[in-house]
N, CA, C and O atoms as a GROMACS GRO file, in nm:
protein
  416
    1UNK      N    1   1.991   0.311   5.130
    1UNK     CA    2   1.939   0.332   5.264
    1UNK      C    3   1.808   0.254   5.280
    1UNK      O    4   1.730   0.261   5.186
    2UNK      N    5   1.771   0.171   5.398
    2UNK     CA    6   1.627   0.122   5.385
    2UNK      C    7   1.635   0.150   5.536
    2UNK      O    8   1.725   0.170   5.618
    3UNK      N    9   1.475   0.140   5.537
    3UNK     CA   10   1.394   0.210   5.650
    3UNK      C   11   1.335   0.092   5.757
    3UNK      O   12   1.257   0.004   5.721
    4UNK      N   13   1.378   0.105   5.877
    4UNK     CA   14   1.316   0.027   5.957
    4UNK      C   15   1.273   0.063   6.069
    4UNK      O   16   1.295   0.175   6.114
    5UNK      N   17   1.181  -0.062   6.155
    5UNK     CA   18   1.114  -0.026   6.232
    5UNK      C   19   1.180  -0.109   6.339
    5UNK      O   20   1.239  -0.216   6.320
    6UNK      N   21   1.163  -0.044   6.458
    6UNK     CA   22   1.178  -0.096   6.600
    6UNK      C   23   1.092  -0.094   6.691
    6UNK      O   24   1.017   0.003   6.681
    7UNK      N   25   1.069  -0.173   6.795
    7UNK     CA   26   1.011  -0.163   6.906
    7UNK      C   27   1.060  -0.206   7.020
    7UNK      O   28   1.084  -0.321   7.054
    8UNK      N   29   1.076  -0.083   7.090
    8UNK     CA   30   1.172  -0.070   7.258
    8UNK      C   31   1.069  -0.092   7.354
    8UNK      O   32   0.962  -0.038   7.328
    9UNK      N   33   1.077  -0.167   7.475
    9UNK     CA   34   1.031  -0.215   7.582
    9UNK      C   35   1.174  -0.163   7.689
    9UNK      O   36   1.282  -0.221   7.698
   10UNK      N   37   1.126  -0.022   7.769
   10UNK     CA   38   1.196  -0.036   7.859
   10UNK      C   39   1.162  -0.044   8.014
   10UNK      O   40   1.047  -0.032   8.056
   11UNK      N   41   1.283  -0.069   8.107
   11UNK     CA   42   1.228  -0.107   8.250
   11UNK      C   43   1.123   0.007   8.308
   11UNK      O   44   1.094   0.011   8.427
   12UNK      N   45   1.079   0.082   8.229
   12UNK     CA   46   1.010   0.238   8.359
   12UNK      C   47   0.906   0.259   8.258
   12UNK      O   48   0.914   0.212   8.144
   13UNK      N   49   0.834   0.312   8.289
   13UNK     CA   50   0.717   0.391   8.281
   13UNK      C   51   0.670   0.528   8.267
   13UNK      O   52   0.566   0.570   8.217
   14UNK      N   53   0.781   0.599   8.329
   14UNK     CA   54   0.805   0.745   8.388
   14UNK      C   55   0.825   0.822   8.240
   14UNK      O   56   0.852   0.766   8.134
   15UNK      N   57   0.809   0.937   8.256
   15UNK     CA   58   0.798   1.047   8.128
   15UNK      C   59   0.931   1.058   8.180
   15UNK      O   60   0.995   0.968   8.126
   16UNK      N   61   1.010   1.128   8.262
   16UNK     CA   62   1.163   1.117   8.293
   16UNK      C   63   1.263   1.027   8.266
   16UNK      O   64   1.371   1.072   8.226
   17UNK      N   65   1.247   0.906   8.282
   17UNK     CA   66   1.331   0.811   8.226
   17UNK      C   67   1.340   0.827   8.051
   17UNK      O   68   1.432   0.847   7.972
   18UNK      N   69   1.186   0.806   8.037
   18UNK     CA   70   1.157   0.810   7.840
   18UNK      C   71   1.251   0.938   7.827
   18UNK      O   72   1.332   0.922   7.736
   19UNK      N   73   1.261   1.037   7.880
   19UNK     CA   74   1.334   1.167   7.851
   19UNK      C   75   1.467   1.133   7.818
   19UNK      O   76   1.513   1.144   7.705
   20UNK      N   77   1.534   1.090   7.921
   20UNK     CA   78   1.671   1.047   7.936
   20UNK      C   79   1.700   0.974   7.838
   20UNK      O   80   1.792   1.004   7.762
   21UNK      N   81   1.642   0.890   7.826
   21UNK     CA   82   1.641   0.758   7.713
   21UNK      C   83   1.657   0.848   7.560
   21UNK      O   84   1.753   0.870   7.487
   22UNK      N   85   1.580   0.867   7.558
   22UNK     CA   86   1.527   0.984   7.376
   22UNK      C   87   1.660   1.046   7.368
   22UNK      O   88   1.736   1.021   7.274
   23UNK      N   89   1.696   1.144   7.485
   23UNK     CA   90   1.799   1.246   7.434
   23UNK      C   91   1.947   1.082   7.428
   23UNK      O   92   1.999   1.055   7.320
   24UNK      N   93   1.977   1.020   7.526
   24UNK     CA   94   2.086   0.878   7.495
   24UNK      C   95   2.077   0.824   7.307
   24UNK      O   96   2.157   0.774   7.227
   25UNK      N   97   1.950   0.864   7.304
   25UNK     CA   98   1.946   0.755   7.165
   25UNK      C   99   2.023   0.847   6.993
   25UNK      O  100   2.005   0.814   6.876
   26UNK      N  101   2.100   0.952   7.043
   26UNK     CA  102   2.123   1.018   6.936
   26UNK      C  103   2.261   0.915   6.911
   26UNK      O  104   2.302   0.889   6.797
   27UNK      N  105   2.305   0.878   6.998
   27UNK     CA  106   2.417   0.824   6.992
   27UNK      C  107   2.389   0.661   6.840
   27UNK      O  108   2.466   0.583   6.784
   28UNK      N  109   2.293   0.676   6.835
   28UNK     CA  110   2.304   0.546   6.767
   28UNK      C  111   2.319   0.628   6.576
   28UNK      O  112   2.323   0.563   6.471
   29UNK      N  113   2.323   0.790   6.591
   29UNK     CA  114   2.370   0.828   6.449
   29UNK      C  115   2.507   0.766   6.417
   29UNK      O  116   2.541   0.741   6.301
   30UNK      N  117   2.586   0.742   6.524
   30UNK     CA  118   2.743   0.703   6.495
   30UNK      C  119   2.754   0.585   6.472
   30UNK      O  120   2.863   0.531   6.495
   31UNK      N  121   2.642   0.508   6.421
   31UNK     CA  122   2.633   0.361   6.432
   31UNK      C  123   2.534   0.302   6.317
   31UNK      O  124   2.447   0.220   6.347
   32UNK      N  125   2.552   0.346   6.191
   32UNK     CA  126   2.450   0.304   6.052
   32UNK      C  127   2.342   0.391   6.022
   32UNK      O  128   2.296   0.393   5.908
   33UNK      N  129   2.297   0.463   6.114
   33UNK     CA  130   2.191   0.530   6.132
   33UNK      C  131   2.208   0.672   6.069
   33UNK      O  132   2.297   0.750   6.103
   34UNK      N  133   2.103   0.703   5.965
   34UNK     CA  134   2.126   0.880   5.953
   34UNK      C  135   1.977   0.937   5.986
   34UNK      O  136   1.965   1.058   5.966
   35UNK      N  137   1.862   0.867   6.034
   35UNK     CA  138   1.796   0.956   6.071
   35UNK      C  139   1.684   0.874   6.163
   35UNK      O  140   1.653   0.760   6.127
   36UNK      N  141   1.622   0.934   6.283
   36UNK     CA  142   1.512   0.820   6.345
   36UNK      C  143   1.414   0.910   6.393
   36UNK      O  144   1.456   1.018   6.435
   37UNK      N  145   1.279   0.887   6.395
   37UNK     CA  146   1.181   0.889   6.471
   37UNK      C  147   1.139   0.852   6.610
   37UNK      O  148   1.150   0.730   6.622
   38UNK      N  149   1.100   0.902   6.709
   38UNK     CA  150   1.060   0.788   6.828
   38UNK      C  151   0.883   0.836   6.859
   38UNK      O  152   0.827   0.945   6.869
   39UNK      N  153   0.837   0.702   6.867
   39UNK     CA  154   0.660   0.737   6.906
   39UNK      C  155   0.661   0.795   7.040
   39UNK      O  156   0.774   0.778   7.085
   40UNK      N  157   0.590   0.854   7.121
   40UNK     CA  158   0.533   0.898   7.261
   40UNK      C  159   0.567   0.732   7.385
   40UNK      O  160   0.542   0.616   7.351
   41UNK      N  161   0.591   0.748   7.441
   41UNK     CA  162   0.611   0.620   7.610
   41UNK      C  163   0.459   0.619   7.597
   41UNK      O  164   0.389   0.718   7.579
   42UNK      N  165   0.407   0.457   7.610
   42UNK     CA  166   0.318   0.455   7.709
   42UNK      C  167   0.309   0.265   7.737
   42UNK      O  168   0.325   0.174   7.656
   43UNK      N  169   0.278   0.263   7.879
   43UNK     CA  170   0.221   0.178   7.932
   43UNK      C  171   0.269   0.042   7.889
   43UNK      O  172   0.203  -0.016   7.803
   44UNK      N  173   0.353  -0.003   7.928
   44UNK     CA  174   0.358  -0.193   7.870
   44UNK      C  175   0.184  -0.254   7.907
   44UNK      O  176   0.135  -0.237   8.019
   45UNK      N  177   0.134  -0.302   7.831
   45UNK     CA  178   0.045  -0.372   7.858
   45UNK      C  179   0.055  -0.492   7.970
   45UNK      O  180  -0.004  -0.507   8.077
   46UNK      N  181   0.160  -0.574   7.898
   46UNK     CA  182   0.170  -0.724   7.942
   46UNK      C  183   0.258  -0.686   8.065
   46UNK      O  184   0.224  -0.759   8.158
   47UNK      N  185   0.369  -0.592   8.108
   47UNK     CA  186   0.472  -0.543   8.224
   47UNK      C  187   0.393  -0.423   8.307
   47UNK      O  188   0.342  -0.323   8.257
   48UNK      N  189   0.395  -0.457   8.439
   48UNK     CA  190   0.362  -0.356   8.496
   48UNK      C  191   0.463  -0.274   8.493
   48UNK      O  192   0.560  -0.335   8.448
   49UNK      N  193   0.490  -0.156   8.523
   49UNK     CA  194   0.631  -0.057   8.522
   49UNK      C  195   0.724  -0.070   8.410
   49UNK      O  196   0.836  -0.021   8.418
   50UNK      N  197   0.690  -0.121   8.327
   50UNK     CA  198   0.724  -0.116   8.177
   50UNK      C  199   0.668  -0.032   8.107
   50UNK      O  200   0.550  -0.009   8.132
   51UNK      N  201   0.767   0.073   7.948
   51UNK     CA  202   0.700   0.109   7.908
   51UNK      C  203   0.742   0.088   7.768
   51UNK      O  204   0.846   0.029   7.738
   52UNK      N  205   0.669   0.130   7.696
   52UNK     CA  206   0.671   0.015   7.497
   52UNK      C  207   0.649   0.200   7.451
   52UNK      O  208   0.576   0.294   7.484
   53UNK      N  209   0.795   0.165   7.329
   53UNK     CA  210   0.761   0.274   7.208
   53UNK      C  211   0.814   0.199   7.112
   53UNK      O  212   0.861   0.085   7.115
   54UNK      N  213   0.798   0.288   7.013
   54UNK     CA  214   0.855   0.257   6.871
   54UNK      C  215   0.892   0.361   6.805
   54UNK      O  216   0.850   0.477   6.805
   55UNK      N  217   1.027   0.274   6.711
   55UNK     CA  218   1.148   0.392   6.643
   55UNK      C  219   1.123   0.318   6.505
   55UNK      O  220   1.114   0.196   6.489
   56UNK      N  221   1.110   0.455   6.374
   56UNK     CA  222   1.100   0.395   6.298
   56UNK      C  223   1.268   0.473   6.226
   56UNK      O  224   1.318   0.562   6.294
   57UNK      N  225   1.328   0.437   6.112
   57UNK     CA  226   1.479   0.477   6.131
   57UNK      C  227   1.545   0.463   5.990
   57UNK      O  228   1.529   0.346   5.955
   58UNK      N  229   1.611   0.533   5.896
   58UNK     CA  230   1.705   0.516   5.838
   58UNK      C  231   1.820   0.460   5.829
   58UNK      O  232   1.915   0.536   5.852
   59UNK      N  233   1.853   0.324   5.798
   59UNK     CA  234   1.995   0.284   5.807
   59UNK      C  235   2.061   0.240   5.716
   59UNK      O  236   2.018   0.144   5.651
   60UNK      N  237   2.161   0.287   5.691
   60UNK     CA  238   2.304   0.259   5.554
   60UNK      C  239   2.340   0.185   5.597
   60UNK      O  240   2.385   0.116   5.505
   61UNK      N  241   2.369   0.110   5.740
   61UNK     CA  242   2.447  -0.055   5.771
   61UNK      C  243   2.368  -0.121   5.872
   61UNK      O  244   2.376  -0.085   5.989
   62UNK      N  245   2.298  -0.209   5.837
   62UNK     CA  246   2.237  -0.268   5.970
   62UNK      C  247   2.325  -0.357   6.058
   62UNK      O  248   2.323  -0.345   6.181
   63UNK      N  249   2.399  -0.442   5.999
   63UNK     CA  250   2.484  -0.500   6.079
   63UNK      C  251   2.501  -0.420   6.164
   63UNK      O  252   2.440  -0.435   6.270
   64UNK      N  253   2.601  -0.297   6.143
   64UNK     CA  254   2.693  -0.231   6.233
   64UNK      C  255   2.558  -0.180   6.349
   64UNK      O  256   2.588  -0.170   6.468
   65UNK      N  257   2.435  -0.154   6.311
   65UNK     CA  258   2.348  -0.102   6.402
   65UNK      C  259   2.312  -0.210   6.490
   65UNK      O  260   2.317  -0.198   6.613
   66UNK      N  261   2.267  -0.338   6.421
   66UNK     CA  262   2.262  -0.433   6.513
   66UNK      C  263   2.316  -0.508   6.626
   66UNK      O  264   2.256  -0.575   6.711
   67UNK      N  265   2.465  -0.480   6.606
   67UNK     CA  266   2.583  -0.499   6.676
   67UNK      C  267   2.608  -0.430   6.754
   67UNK      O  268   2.677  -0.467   6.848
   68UNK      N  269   2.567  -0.323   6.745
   68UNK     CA  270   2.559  -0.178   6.836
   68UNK      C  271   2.495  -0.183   6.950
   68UNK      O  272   2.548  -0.152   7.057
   69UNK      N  273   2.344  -0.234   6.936
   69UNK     CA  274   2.232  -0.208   7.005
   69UNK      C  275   2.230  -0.334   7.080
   69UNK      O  276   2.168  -0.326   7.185
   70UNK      N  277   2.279  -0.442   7.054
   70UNK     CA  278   2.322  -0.567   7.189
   70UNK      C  279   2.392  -0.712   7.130
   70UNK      O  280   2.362  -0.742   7.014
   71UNK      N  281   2.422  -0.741   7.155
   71UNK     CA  282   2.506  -0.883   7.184
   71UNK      C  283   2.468  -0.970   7.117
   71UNK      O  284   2.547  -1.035   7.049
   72UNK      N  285   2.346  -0.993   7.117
   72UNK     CA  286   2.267  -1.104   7.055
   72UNK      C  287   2.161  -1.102   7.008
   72UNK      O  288   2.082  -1.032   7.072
   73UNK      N  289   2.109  -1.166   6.895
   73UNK     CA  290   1.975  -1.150   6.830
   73UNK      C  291   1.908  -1.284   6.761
   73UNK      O  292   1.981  -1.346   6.683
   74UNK      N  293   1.816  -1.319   6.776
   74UNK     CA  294   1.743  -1.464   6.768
   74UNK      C  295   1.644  -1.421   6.615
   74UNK      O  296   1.536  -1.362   6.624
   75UNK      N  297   1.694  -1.455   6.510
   75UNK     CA  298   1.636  -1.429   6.377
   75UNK      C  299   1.717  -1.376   6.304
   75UNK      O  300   1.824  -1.330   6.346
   76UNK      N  301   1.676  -1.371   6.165
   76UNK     CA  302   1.755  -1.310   6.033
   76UNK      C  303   1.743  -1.166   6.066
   76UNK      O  304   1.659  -1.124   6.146
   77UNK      N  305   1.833  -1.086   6.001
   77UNK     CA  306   1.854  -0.961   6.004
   77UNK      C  307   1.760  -0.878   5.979
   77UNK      O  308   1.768  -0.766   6.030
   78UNK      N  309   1.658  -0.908   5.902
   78UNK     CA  310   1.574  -0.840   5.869
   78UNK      C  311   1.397  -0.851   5.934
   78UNK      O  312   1.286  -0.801   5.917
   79UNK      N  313   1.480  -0.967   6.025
   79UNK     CA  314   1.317  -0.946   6.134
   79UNK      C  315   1.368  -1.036   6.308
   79UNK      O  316   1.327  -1.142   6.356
   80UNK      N  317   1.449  -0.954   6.350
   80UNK     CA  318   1.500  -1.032   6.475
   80UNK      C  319   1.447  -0.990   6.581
   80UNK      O  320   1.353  -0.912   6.568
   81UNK      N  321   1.494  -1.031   6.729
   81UNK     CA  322   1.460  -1.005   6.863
   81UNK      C  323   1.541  -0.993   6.935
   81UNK      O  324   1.652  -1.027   6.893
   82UNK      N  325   1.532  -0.946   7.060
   82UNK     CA  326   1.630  -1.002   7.136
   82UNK      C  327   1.547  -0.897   7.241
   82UNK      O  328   1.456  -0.815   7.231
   83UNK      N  329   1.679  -0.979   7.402
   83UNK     CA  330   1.579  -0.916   7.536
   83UNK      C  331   1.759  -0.912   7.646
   83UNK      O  332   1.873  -0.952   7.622
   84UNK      N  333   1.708  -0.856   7.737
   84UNK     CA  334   1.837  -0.851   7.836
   84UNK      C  335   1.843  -0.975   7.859
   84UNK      O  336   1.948  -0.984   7.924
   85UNK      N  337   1.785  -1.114   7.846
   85UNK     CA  338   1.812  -1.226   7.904
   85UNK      C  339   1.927  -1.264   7.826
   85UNK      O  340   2.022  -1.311   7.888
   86UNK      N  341   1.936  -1.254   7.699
   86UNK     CA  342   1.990  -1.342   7.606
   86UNK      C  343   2.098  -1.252   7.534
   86UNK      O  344   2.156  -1.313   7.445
   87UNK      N  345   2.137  -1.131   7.550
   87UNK     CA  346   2.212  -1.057   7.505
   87UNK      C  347   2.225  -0.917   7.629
   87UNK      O  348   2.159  -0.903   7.732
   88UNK      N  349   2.304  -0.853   7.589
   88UNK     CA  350   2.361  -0.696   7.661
   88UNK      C  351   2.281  -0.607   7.575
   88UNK      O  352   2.305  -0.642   7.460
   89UNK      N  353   2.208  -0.522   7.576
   89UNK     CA  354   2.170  -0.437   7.534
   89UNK      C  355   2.258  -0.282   7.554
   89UNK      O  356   2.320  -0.271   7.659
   90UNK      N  357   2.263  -0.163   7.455
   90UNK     CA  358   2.313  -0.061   7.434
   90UNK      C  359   2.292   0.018   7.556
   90UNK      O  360   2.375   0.100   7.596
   91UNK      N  361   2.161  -0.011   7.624
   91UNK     CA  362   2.104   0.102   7.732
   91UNK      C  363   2.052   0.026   7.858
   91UNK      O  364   1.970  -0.065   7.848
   92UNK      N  365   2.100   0.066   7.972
   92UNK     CA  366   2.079   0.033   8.108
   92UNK      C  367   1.918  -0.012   8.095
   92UNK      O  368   1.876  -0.125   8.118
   93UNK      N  369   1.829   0.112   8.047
   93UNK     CA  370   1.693   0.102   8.050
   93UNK      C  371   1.598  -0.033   7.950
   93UNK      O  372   1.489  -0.080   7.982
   94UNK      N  373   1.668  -0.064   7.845
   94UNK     CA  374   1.651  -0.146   7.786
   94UNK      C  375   1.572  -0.283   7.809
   94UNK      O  376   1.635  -0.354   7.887
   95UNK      N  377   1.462  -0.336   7.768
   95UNK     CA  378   1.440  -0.499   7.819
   95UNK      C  379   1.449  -0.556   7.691
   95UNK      O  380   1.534  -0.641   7.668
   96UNK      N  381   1.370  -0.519   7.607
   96UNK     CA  382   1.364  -0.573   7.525
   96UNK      C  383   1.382  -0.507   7.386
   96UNK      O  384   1.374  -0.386   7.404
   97UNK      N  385   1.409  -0.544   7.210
   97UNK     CA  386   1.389  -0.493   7.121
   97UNK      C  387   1.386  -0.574   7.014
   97UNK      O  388   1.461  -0.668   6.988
   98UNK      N  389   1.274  -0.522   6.938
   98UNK     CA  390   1.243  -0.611   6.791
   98UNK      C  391   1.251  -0.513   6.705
   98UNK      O  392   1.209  -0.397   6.705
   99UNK      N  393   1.326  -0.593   6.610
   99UNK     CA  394   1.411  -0.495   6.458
   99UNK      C  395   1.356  -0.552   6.362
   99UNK      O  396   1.366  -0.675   6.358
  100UNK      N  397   1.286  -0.486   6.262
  100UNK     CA  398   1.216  -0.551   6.169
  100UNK      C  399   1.264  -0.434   6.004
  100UNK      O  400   1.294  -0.314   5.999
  101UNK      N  401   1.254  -0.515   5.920
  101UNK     CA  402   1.294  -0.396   5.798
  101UNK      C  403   1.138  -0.446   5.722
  101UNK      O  404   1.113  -0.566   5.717
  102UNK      N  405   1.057  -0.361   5.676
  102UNK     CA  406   0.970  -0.406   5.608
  102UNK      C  407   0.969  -0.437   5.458
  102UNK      O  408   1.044  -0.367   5.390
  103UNK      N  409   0.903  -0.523   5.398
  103UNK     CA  410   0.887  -0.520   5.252
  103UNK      C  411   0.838  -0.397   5.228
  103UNK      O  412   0.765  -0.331   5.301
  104UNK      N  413   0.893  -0.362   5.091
  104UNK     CA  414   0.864  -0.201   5.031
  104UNK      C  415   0.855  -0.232   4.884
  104UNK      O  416   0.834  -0.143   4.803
   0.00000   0.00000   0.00000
């Protein structure tokens, strides 16, 4: 199992959307995942009406998680990107996400 980190950029801002979103994201246990964290919503800096968290996460298959979560990804597996421009993402709310596995 190794442990990684994410960071979600989605279209809203709203404590309601982040709600919706959090309880959607269990769905990604059926997908490499056996256990995740999510930080508090706040504020995109650089997006107005954007808002930035981070998931840090247990995964037994990253492929299959990566494949899961959108279409396309620009980097090696173990430190990629990707945004709604360039791939489909898992979630309507979605803009952006960076998947990183750290050295341990």
């Amino acid at each position: 199992m190794k442990r990684a980190i994410m960071q979600i950029i989605i279209h809203s801002d709203r404590d309601e959307d982040y709600l919706a979103f959090k309880k959607d994201l269990h769905i990604i246990l059926e997908h490499g995942v056996t256990d995740f964290s999510l930080s508090p919503l706040r504020t995109d800096t650089m997006k107005t009406g954007y808002g930035e968290m981070y998931m840090t996460l247990s995964v037994n298959n990253v492929s299959e998680l990566l494949h899961f979560l959108a279409t396309s990804w620009s980097g090696p597996e173990d430190d990629c990107e990707t945004d709604t421009i360039q791939a489909d993402c898992f979630h309507p709310l979605v803009s952006y996400l960076y998947f990183q596995l750290p050295d341990v």
